[in-house]
C-alpha positions in Angstrom: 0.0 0.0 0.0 1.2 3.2 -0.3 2.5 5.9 2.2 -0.1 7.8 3.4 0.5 11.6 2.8 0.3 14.1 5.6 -0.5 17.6 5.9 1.4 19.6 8.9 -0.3 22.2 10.1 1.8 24.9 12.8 0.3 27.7 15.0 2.7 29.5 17.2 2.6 33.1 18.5 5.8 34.7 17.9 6.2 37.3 20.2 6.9 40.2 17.3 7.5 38.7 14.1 10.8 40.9 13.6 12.6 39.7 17.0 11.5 35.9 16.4 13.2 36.9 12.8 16.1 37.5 14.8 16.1 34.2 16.9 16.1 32.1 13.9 12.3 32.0 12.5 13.8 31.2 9.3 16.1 28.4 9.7 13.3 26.9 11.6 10.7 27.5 8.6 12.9 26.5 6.3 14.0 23.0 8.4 10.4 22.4 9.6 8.6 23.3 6.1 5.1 23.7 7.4 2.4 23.2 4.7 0.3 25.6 6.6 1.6 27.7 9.4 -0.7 30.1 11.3 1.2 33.1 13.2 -0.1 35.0 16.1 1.2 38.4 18.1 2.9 39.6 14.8 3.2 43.0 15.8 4.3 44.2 12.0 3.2 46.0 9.3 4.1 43.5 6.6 6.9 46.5 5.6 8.2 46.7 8.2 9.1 42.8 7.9 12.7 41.9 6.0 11.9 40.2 2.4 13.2 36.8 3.0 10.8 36.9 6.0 7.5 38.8 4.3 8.0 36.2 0.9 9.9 33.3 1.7 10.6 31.0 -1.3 7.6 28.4 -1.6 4.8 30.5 0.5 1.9 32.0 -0.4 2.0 35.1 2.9 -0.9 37.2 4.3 -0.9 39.2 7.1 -3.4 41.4 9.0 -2.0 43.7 11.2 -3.9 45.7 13.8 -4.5 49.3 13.0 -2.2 50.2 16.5 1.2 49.9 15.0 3.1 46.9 17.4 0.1 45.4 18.7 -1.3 42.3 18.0 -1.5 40.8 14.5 -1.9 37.6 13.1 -0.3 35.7 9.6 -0.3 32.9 7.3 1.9 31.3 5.7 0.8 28.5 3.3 2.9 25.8 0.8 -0.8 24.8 -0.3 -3.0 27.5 -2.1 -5.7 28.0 -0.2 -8.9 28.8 -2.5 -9.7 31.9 -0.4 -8.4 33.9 2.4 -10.6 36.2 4.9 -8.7 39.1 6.9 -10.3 39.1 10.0 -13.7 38.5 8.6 -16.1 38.4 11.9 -17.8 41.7 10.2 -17.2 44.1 13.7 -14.7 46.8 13.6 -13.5 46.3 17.3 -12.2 42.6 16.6 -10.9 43.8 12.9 -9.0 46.4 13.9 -6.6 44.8 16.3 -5.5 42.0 13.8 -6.8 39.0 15.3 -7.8 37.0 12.9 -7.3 34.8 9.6 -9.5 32.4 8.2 -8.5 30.7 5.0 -10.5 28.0 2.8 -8.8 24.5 2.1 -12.0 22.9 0.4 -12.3 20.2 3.3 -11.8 22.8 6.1 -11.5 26.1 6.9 -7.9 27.3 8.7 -8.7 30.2 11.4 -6.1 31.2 13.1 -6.5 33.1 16.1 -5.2 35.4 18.4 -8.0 36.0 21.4 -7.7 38.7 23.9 -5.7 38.9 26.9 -8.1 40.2 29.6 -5.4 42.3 31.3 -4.0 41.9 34.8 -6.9 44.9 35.7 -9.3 42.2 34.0 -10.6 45.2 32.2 -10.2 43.0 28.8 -12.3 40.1 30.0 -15.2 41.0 28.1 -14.0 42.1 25.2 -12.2 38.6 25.0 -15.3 36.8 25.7 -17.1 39.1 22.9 -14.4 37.8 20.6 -14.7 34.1 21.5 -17.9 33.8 20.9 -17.8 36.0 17.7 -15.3 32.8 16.7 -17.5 29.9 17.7 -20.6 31.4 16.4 -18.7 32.5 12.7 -17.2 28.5 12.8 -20.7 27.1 13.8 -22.2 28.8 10.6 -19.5 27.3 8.6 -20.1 24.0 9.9 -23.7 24.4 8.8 -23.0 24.9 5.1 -20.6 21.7 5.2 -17.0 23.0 6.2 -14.8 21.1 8.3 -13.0 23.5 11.2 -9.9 24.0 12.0 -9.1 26.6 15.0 -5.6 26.9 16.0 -4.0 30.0 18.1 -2.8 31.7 21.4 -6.7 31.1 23.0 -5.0 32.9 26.0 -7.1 30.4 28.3 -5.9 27.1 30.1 -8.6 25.4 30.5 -8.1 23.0 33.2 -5.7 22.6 36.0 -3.9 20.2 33.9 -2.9 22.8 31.1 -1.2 24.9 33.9 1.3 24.6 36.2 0.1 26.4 38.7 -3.4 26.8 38.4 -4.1 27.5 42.9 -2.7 30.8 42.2 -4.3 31.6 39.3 -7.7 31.2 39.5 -8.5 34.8 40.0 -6.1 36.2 37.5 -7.1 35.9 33.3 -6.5 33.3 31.3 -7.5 30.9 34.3 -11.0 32.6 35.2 -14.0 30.6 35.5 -16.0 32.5 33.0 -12.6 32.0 30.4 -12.8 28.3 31.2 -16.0 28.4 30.5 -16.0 29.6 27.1 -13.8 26.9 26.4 -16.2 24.4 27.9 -18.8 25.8 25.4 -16.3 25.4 22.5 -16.3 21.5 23.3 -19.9 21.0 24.2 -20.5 22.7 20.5 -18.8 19.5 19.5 -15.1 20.7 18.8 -12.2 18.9 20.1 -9.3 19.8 21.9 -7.2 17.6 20.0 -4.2 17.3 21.3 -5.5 16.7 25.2 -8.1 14.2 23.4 -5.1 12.4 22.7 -2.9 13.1 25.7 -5.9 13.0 28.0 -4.0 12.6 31.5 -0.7 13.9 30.5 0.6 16.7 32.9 3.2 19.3 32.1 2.5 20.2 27.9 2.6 23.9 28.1 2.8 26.0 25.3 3.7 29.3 26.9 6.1 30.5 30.0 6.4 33.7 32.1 10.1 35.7 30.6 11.0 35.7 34.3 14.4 34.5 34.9 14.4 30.3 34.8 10.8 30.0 34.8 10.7 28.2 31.2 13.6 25.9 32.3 11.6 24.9 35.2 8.4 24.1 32.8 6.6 26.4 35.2 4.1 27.2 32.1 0.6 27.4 30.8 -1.2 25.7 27.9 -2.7 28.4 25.9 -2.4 27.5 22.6 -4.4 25.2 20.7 -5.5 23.2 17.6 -9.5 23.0 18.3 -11.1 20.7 15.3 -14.7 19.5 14.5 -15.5 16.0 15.1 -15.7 15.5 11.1 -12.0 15.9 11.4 -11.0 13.7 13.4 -10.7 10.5 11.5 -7.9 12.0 9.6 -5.5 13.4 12.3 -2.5 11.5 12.5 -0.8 13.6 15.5 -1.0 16.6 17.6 2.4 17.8 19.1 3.4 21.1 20.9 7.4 21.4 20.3 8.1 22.6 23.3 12.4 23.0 22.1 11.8 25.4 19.6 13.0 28.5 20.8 12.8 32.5 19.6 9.5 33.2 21.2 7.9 32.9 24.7 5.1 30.7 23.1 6.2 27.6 21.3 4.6 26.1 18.1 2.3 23.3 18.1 1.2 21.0 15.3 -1.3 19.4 13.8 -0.6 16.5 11.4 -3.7 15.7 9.1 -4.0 13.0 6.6 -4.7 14.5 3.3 -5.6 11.3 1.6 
């Protein structure tokens, strides 16, 4: 029989594009070769990006920054043409103007990658992120309707149990670990969408995806798990793998994976 063919999909907020640039962005695009790679936290305008960074050789490249220069931002990078790409695209000003997201078509599914609020140590944010997240799930839910598989992937900037976080006593009155956060999250899955890669690894502790830049904090694997691939259950019988890569350096978020059978 022959090989089966995969497609890998990436996510990973980079922290500002230019400095991950710096840290060796490209020698990891180049080695890893992601067929579709979803950026998040770009914090760009796309001219302000070197070349080899805003066109590398084999990518199709679209960014949508926010209007606040070095704020937010999201990108895509795709070896695969998708058939149609949608900057930001949930039809409110307030979401598309701080660059959040990117949904592109791949026929089977539609890509959307993601960067949700932060709800600020004041918590000031909190609603605004919630606005967002279920601007998201109600956009993906119409999708599903018409036939689309769904693909979420992003910084969710939730943990949503006290598994995906290493310290989630102390956190449960500070965002990103809030009950009405978590809860959001619960109402992704009960909408039928899977959390793929704790589906998989459903009792496995310390797979974080993001760590404090305090001073020894990522070498301890005191971190959160905040970034995700979220699919719909028509999906599912084609994933081959989830993996966060938790070595890959040049950001305080590392890039996670999904691998997809494209047969």
């Amino acid at each position: 029989m022959p090989e089966k063919e995969s497609l890998h999909l990436f996510s990973w907020n980079v922290n500002g594009l230019r400095a991950c640039g710096r840290k060796g962005f490209l020698d990891w695009l180049e080695t890893v070769k992601p067929d579709v790679l979803g950026l998040q936290e770009t914090r760009a305008l796309p001219e302000q990006l070197e070349e080899p960074i805003r066109n590398p050789d084999g990518y199709q490249v679209h960014f949508h920054p926010a209007d606040k220069k070095g704020y937010s931002g999201v990108g895509l990078y795709s070896r695969v043409e998708p058939q149609r790409v949608v900057l930001g695209g949930l039809g409110n000003p307030a979401f598309d103007s701080e660059g959040r997201l990117i949904i592109a078509d791949y026929g089977d599914f539609l890509f959307y990658t993601g960067y949700f609020p932060n709800g600020g140590n004041d918590l000031s944010r909190v609603p605004y992120k919630l606005e967002f997240s279920e601007a998201v799930l109600q956009h993906a839910e119409a999708q599903r309707r018409s036939g689309k598989g769904i693909v979420i992937c992003g910084d969710v900037n939730t943990a949503h149990q006290e598994i995906d976080l290493a310290n989630p006593k102390s956190n449960k009155k500070n965002t990103g670990f809030l009950p009405e956060e978590r809860e959001w999250v619960t109402r992704l899955l009960d909408h039928g969408y899977i959390d793929i890669f704790r589906k998989r690894n459903p009792d496995a502790e310390g797979h974080y995806t993001w760590w404090s830049n305090r001073p020894g904090v990522r070498e301890r694997n005191v971190g959160w798990r905040i970034d995700y691939f979220i699919i719909s259950p028509d999906l599912e019988e084609k994933v081959v793998n989830a993996r966060i890569h938790p070595d890959v350096m040049g950001s305080d978020h590392c890039p996670i994976e999904l691998e997809l059978d494209r047969n």
